[in-house]
C-alpha positions in Angstrom: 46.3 -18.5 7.7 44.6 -17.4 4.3 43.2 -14.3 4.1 40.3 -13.7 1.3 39.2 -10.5 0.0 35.4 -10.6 -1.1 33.1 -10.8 -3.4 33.7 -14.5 -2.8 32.9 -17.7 -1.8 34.9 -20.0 0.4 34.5 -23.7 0.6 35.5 -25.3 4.2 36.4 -28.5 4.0 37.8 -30.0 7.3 37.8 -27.9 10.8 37.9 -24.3 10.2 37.4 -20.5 12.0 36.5 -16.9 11.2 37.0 -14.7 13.9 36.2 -17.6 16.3 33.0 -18.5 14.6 33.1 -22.3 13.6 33.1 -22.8 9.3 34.4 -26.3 9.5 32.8 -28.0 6.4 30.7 -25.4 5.1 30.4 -22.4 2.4 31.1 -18.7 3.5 30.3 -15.6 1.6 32.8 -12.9 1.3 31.2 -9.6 0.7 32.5 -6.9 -1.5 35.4 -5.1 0.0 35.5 -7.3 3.3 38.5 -9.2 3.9 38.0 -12.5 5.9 41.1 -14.2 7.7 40.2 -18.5 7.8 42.0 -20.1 10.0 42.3 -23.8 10.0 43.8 -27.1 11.1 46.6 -28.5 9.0 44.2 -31.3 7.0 41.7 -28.8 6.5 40.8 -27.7 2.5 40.2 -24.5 1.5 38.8 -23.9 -1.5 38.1 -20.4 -3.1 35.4 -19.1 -6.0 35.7 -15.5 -7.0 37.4 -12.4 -5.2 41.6 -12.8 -4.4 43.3 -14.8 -1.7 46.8 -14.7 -0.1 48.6 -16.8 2.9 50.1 -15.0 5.7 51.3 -15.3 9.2 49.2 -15.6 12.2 51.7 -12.9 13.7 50.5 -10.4 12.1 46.5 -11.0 11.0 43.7 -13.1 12.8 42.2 -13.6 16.0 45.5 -14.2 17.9 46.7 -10.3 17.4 44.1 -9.7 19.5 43.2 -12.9 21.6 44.7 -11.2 25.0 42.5 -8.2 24.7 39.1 -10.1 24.2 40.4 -12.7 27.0 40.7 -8.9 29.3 37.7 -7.3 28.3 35.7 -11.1 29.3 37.0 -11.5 32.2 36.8 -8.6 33.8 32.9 -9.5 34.5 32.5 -6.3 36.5 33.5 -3.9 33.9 31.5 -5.7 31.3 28.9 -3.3 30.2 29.6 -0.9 27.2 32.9 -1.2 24.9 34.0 1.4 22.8 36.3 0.5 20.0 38.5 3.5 18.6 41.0 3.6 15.7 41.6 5.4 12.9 40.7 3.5 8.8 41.7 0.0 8.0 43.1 -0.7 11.9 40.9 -3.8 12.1 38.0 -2.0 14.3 34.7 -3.9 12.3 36.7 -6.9 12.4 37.7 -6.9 16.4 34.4 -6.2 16.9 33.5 -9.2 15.3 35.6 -11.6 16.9 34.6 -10.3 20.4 30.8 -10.7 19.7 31.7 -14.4 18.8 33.7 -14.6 22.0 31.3 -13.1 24.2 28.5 -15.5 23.0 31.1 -18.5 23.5 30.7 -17.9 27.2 27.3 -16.8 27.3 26.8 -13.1 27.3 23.8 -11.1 25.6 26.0 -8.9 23.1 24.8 -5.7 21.2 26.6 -3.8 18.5 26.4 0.0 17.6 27.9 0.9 14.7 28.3 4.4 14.4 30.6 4.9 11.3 27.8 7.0 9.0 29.8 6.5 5.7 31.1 3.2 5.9 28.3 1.3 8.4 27.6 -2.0 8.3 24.3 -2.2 9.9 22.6 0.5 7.8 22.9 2.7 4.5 25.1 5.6 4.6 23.6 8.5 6.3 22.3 6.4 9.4 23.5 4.4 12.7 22.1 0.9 13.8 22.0 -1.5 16.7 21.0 -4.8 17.3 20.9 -7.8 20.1 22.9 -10.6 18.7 22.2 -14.2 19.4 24.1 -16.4 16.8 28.2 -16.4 15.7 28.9 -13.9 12.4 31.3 -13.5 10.6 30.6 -9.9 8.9 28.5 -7.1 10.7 26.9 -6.9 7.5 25.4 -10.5 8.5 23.5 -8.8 10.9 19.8 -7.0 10.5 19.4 -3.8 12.9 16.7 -3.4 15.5 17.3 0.3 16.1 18.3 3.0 13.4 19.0 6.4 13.8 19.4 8.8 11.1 22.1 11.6 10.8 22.0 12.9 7.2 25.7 12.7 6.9 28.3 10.7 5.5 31.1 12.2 6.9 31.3 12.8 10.7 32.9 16.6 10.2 29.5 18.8 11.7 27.8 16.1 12.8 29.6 15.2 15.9 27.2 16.2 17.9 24.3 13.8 15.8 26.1 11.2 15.9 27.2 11.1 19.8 23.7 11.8 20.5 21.9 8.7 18.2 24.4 6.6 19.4 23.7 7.3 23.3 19.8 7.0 22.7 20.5 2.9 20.6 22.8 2.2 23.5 20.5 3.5 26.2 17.7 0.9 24.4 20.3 -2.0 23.8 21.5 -2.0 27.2 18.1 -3.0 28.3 18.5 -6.6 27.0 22.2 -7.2 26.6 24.9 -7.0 29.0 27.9 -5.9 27.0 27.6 -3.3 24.4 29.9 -3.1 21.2 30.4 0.4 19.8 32.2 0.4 17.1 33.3 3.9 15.5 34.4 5.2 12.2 37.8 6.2 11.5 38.0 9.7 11.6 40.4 9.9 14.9 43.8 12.1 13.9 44.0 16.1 13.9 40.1 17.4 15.1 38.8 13.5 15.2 41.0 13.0 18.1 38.6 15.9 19.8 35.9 14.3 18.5 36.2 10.8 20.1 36.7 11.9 23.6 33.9 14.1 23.6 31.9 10.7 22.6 34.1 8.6 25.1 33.0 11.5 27.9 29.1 11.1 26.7 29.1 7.6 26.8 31.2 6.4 29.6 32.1 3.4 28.4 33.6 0.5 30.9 36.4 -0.4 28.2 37.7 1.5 25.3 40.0 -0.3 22.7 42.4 1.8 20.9 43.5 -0.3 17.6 46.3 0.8 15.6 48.5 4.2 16.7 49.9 3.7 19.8 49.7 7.2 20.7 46.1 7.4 20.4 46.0 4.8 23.4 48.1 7.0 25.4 46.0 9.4 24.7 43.1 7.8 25.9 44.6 6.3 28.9 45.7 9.5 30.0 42.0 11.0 29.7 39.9 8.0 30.6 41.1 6.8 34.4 38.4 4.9 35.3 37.9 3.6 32.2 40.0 0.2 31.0 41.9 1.5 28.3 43.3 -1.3 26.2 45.6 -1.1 23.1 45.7 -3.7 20.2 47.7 -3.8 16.9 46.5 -3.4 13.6 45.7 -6.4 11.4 49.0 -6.5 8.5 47.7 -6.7 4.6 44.4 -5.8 5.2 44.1 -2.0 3.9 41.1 -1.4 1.7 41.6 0.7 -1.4 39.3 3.9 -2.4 37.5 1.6 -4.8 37.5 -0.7 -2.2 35.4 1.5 0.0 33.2 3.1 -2.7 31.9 -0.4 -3.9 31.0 -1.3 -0.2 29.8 2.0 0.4 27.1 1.4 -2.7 26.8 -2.3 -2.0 25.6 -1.8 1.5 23.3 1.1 0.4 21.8 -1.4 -2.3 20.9 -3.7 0.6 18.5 -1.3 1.3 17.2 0.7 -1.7 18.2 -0.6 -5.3 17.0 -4.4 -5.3 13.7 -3.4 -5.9 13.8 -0.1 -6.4 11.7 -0.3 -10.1 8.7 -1.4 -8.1 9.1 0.9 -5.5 5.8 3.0 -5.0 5.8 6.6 -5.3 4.3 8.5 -2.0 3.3 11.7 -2.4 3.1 13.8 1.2 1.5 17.6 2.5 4.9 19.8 3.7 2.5 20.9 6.3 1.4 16.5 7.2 5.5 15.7 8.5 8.1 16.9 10.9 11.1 17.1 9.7 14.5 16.0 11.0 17.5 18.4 9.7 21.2 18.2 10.8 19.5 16.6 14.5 17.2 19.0 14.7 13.4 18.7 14.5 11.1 20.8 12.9 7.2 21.0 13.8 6.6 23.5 11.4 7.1 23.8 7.5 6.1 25.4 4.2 6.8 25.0 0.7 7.1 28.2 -1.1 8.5 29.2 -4.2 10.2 26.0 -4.8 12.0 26.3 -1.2 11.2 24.3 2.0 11.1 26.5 5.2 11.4 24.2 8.3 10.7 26.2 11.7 11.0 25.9 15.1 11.5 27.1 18.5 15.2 27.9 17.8 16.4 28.0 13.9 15.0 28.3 10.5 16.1 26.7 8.2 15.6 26.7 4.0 16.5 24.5 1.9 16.1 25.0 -2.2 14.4 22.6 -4.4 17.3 21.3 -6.4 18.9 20.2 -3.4 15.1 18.1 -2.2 15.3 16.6 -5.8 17.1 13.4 -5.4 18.0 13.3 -2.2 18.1 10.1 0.1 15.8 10.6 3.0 14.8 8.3 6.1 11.3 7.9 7.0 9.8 7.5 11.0 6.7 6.9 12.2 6.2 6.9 16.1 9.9 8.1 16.6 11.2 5.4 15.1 12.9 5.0 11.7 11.0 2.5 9.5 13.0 3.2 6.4 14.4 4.9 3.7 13.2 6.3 0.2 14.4 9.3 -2.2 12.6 12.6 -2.9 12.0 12.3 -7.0 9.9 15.3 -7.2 9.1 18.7 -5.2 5.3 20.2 -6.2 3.5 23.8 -4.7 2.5 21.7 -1.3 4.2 18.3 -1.6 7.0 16.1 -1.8 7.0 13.2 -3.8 9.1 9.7 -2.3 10.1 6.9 -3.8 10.0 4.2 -1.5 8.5 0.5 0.1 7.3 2.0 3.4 3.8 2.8 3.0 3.1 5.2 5.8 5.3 7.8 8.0 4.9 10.3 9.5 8.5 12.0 10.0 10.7 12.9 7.1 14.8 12.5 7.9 16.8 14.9 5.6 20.6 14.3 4.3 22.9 16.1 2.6 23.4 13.1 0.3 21.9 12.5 -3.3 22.0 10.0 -6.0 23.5 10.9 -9.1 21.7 8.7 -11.4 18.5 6.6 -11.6 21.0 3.6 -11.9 21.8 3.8 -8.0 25.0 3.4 -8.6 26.6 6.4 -6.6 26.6 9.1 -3.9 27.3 12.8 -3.8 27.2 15.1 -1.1 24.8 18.4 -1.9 25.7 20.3 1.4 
């Protein structure tokens, strides 16, 4: 089996797999970061442009590390309804997930995916969580476009537990309306308080199956908490660990998707405090006020305030109806307004983050919290 780590692109010639998806005679693109495992018959040709490529055993990488599981989860038709995939980094979770969308569509199920890892997503920018029905084989998450977005305003999980458990309930309660097994695939903060963190999202959810990939102790773990639950335990894919570089250029890449291709000709909105609720740490606010270069958000409960030089800059998420629509960044903070740089026209609900871009190249992230 050949493993490829993108950016690259791999020419198929002969009968050839990813992650059960067919490729046989036919160009795949690697993205940045992702490492792809091809497997293939023995006349098959496999040709690679770009990124690195190494050979390695089925034993340890691919789908048959994992081929019991999927066949368990699939044929257990009863149980099949929401899946919760747990692990902590570079254990293979956006990968199995992957193979058992492709597997589920082999034998005719309706499959959704959540992905609820904030900082490195596939579905959406940092900061957010998408979902989305999928009807055709992948072989990347990032091949898919979300239907539903939620935004947390967080790149890191650590105080947003609570934000993320409760976006990801509201996409699955919406997905689960037109597909019959639900993929939730998490992000891989799982040892010392993540461990706490997880089973309180296991207990909100209730999934039907949860998949523990890589310490064998967090499956005993969860198998101990969860008896009604299918608790299932995979190994780890071998050779497959992503360096910090690794993870910052897919961090950016996937946050250029939706921001810095045409960023130049982005339009500049300009919007009344006092016109937009605001969305802060999961809270909504009906109320605000600029003063003094300082936004005051009110309501019912908290207060909140946040200083101009933390507005300047920062990437935001725009709703209209309830819904996110988008994403822009705030460039400029006047007496009454703020000023957005962004494609969506028209919203009425501004999502705030405690994430800002450094430069006017787009080229990286820094927490401001």
């Amino acid at each position: 089996m050949l493993l490829v780590k993108g950016p690259a692109i791999v020419c198929v010639e002969g009968k050839g797999w990813v992650l059960g998806k067919d490729v046989s005679n036919s160009r795949v693109s690697v993205n940045v970061g992702k490492i792809l495992p091809f497997e293939k018959s023995p006349n098959c040709k496999v040709t690679c442009i770009g990124g690195e490529s190494w050979l390695t055993s089925c034993s340890v990488a691919g789908t048959s590390i994992w081929k019991d599981i999927v066949q368990s989860i699939l044929s257990n038709i009863k149980l099949l309804r929401k899946v919760l995939i747990i692990g902590n980094t570079d254990t293979g979770k956006s990968t199995f997930a992957t193979y058992l969308i492709n597997e589920a569509l082999k034998k005719g199920f309706r499959p959704s995916v959540i992905d609820a890892d904030i900082g490195q997503g596939d579905l959406t920018p940092p900061n957010a969580i998408g979902g989305a029905i999928i009807t055709t084989h992948i072989t990347d998450l990032r091949d898919i476009t979300p239907d539903l977005i939620e935004f947390v305003g967080s790149i890191t999980p650590t105080g947003f537990e609570e934000a993320i458990i409760e976006a990801v309930n509201k996409i699955s309660r919406k997905t689960g309306i037109l597909s019959n097994i639900c993929i939730i695939n998490t992000d891989g903060y799982i040892l010392n308080n993540g461990i706490n963190y997880k089973i309180s999202m296991a207990q909100e959810l209730k999934p039907d199956v949860i998949v523990c990939l890589g310490h064998f102790s967090i499956f005993q773990i969860f198998r101990s908490n969860f008896l009604s639950s299918l608790v299932l335990y995979g190994k780890s894919p071998s050779n497959m660990i992503k360096s910090k570089i690794d993870r910052k250029q897919r961090r950016l890449s996937q946050f250029s998707r939706y921001i810095s291709g045409n960023y130049k000709r982005y339009a500049i909105i300009s919007i009344n405090v006092k016109e937009a609720e605001f969305v802060y740490k999961g809270e909504t606010f009906q109320k605000s006020q600029l003063r003094y270069g300082i936004l005051h958000l009110i309501n019912r409960n908290n207060a909140v305030h946040i200083q101009r030089k933390k507005l300047v800059r920062m990437f935001v998420g725009l709703g209209l109806s309830n819904s996110v629509i988008g994403f822009g960044i705030i460039v400029s903070v006047s007496r009454y307004r703020l000023y957005i740089k962004s494609h969506v026209p028209k919203f009425d609900k501004i999502y705030l983050s405690n994430s800002a871009i450094i430069s006017d190249s787009l080229s990286e992230f820094k927490i401001i919290d």
